[in-house]
N, C-alpha and C positions, 0 to 999 in steps of 0.2 A: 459479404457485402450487406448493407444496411440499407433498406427500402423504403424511403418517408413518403408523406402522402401525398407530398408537390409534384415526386415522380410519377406514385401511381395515377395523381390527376393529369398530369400531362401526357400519359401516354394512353390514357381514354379517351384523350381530348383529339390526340391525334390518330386513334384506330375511328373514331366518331366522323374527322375531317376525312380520313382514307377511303370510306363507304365499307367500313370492316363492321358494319352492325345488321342485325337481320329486317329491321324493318328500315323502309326507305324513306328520304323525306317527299313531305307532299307539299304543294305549293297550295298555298289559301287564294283560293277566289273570291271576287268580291261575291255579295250576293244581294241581286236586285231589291229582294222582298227589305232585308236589313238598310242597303241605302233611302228606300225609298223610306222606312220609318224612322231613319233618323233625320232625310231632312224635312219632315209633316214634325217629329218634334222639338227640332233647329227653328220652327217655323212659329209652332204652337208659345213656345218655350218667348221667344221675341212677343208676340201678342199679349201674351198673360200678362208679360210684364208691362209693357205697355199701359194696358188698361187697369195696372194696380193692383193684380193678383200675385203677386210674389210667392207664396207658397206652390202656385199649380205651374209657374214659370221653372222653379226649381225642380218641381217633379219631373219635368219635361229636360232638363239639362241632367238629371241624375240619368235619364235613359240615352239622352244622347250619348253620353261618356262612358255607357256600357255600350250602346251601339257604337262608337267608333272602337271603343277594344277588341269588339267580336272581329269588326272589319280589318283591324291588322293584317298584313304591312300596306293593307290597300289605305290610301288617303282620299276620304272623301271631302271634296273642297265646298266652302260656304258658299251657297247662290242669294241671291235677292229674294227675298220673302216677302210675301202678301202682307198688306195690313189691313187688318180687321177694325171695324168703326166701332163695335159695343161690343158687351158683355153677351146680347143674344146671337152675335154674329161669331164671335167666340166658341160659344156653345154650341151651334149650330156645325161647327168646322171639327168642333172632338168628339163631335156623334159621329160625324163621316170617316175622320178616324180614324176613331175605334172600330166599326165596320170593316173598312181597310186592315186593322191589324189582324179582324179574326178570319178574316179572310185570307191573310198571311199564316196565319197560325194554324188553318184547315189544310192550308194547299203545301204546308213544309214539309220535306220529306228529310227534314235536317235535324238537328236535335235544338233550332234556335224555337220551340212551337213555344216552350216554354216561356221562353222572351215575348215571342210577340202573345203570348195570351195575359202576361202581365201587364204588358201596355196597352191591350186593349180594351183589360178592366180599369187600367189605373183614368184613362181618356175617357171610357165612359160616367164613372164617377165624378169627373171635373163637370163634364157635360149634364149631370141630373145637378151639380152644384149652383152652377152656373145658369140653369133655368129656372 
């Protein structure tokens, strides 16, 4: 009998469906510290643009769309976001932040420290730009 690969895939696919494998699945939790940074830069992300910073608006959308991939299969929904009147009120908000992130980034006992210590340089850097 001749064995092609469609069978061998199908029939891992259903020892995989069976729970015939050694490690088990695990269900993803959301996680507070990553909601909460992604909707500070859901929030940030609106403001920048707003006030005509396009480049620090996208920085802030490029983390959002890594924070919501971390978050899978959790969905986290858009709320109403603050708006900011200037450029120093702006800045003032990605100092606090970035704060926020490394604060997220001291206290994870996750492997996201990574993540939030990049977003908590990338938001301080907007914040010395922006003053």
């Amino acid at each position: 009998m001749f064995t092609t690969r469609r069978v061998l895939l199908v029939g891992a696919v259903a020892l995989a469906a069976a729970g015939c494998t050694r490690e088990t699945a695990t269900i993803i939790i959301a996680d507070p510290d990553l909601s909460d940074a992604l909707h500070t830069a859901r929030t940030l992300a609106h403001n920048a643009e707003a006030l005509g910073y396009s480049d620090i608006a996208q920085d802030h959308l490029t983390h959002a769309a890594t924070l919501e991939r971390l978050l899978l299969p959790n969905v986290v929904a858009e709320e109403a976001v603050a708006t900011f009147a200037d450029a120093a009120a702006l800045a003032e908000a990605e100092a606090e932040a970035s704060i926020d992130a490394v604060y997220a980034c001291l206290g994870t006992d996750t492997d996201f420290a990574v993540v939030f210590g990049e977003i908590a340089a990338s938001r301080a850097a907007h914040a010395a730009v922006l003053a």
